[in-house]
C-alpha positions in Angstrom: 0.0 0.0 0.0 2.7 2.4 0.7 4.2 2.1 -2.4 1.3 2.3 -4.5 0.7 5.6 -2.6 4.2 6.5 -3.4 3.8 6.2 -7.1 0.5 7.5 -7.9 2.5 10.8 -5.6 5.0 11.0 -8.0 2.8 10.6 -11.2 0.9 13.7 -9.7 3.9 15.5 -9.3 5.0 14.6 -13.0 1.9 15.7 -13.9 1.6 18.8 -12.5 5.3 19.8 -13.9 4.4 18.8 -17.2 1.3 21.3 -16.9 3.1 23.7 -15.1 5.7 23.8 -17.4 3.0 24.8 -20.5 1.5 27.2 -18.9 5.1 28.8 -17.7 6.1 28.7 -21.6 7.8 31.9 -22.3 6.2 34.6 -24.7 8.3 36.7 -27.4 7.5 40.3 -27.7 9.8 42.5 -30.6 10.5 45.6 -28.9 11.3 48.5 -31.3 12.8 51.9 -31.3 12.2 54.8 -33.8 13.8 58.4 -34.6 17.4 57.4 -33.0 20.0 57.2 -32.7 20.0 60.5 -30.2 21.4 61.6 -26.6 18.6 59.3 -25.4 20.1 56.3 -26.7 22.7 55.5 -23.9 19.9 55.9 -21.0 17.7 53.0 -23.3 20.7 51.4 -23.8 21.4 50.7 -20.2 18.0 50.2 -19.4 17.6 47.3 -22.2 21.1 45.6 -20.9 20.0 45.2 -17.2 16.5 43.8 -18.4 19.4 41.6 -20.9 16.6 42.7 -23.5 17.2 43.5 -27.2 15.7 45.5 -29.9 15.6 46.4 -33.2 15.9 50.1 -33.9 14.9 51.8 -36.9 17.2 54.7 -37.5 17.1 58.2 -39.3 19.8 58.9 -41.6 20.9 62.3 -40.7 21.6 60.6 -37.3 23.6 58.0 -38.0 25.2 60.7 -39.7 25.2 62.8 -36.4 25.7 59.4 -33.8 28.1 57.3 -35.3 29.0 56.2 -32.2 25.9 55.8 -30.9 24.7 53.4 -33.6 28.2 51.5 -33.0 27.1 50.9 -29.6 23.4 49.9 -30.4 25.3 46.8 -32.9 28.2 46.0 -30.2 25.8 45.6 -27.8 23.7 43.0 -29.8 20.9 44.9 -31.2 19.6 44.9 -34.8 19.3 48.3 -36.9 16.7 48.8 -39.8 15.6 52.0 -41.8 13.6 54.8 -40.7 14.6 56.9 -44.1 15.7 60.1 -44.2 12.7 63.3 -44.7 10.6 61.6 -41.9 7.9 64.1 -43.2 4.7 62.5 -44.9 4.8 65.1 -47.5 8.3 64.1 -48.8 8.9 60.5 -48.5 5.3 59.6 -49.8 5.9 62.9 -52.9 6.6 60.1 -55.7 6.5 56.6 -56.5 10.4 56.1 -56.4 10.3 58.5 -53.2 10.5 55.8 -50.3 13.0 53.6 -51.8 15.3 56.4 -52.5 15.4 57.8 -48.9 15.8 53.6 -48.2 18.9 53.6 -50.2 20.2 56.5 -48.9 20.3 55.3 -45.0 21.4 52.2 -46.0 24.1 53.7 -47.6 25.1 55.6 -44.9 24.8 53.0 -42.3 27.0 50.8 -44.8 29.3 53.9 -44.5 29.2 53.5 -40.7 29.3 49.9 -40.0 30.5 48.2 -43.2 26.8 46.3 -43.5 23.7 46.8 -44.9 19.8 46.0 -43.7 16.6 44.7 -45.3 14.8 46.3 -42.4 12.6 48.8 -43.0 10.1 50.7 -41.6 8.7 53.7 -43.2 7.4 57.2 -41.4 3.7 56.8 -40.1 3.1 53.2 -40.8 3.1 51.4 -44.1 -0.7 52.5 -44.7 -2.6 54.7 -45.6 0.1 56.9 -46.4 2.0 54.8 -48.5 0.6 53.2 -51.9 0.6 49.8 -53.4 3.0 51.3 -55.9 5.5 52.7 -53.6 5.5 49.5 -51.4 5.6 47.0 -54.7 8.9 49.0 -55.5 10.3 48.8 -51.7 9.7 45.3 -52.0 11.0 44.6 -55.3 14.7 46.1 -53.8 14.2 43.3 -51.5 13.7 45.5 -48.6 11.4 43.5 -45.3 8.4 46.4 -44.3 7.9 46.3 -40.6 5.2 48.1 -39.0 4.1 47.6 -35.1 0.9 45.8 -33.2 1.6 47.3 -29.8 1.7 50.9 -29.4 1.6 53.1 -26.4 1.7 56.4 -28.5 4.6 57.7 -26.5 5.6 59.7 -30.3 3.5 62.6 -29.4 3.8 64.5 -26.4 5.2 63.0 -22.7 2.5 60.5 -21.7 2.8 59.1 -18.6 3.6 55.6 -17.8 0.4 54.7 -16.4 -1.0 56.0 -19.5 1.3 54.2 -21.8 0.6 50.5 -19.7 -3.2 50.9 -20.4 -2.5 51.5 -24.1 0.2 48.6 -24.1 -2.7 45.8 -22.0 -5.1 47.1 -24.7 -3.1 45.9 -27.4 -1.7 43.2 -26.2 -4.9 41.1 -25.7 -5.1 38.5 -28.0 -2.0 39.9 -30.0 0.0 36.8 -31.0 2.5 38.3 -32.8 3.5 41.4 -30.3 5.5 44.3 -32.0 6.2 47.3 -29.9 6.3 50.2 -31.4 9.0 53.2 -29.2 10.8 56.1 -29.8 14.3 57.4 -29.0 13.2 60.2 -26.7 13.7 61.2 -23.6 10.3 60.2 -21.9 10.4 56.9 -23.0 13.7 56.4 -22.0 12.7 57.7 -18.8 9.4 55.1 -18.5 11.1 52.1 -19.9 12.4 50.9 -17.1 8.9 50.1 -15.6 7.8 49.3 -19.4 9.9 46.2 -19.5 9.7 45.2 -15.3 5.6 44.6 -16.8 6.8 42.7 -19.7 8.5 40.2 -17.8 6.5 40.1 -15.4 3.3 38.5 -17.9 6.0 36.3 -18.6 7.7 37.9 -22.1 11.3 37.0 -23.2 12.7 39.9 -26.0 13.6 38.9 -29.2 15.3 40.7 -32.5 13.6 40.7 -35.8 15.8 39.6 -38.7 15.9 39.1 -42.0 14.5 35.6 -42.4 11.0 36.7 -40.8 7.9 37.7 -42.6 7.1 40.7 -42.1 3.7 42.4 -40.3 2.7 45.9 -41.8 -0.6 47.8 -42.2 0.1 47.5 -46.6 -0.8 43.7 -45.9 -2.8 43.8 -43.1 -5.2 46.2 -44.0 -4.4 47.8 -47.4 -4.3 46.9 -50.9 -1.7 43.9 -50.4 -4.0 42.5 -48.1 -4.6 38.6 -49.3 -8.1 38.3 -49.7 
């Protein structure tokens, strides 16, 4: 009898590991910077390294220009860059057809100036719709540049929201989101909130992971626009 009661304690326990241990199954969350690199980027920087969290930043040519250094940092310390462009102004990037690959190939450029390498990453000003056409993001895709856009965002580009704020916004999104892509800026607010941005992401059980090359893309072009697979 006692060692009947012995086994059937250890199946339980077995059990309840193996169900524990699905239910404990770590989530992946992208998180993702835009506008940088600037005098914000350290502060993110050493926030991101003691939650050991990385990030893919999309960066603006004029300041990889202006931050060398600071975009030498975000690659040595294990990050991945994509393009922001150059303009970042709706009117100019979106003027013609040809427009958003050719601020594309200018940052690339640059960055290739900078660090020897080039990116597929993209991400254009605003989104990849509305403002873009199917034109425009046909010929970005035909260079055989990746269009990332963002499922999770707190809205922290305009104005100083405060991190209470910016939690509600990121619960909101984040229910039912399966594929959870965090859309941040390189400004001095956020760098200030991240801190407690992150402490919640682990704490719902998130590990941080880079997007690369070999991923299919999410943007609004094929999630909601014209590209959208019926």
């Amino acid at each position: 009898m006692k060692r009947f009661l012995i086994l059937v304690f250890c199946a339980a326990f077995l059990l309840s590991a193996v169900v524990f241990a699905s239910t404990d199954e770590k989530k992946t969350i992208y998180l993702t910077f835009d506008d940088g690199p600037t005098h914000n980027t350290p502060a993110i920087l050493d926030t991101l390294k003691k939650y050991n969290a990385k990030a893919t930043f999309f960066v603006l040519n004029d300041r990889i220009t202006e931050n060398p250094d600071l975009i030498k940092q975000i690659v040595a310390e294990g990050h991945a860059v994509g393009l922001h462009g150059s303009s970042h102004d709706v009117n100019t990037i979106y003027a013609t057809a040809s427009k958003p690959l050719e601020e594309m190939n200018e940052a690339n450029e640059t960055l290739y100036n900078t660090l020897g390498f080039k990116t597929k990453l993209v991400r254009t000003p605003y989104g990849s719709y509305p403002y873009m056409n199917l034109e425009q993001y046909k010929i970005l895709k035909g260079a055989n540049y990746n269009l990332w856009d963002w499922t999770v965002d707190p809205r922290d580009g305009v104005g100083a929201p405060a991190i209470s704020t910016m939690l509600e916004r990121i619960k909101g999104d984040l229910k039912g989101n399966e594929n959870p892509i965090v859309l941040l800026h390189d400004k001095k607010s956020t760098a200030n909130n991240l801190d407690a941005i992150l402490s919640y992401f682990v704490s719902k059980g998130y590990s941080f992971a880079l997007i690369d090359e070999s991923m299919d893309p999410v943007n609004f072009m094929e999630l909601y626009g014209p590209a959208r697979k019926k």
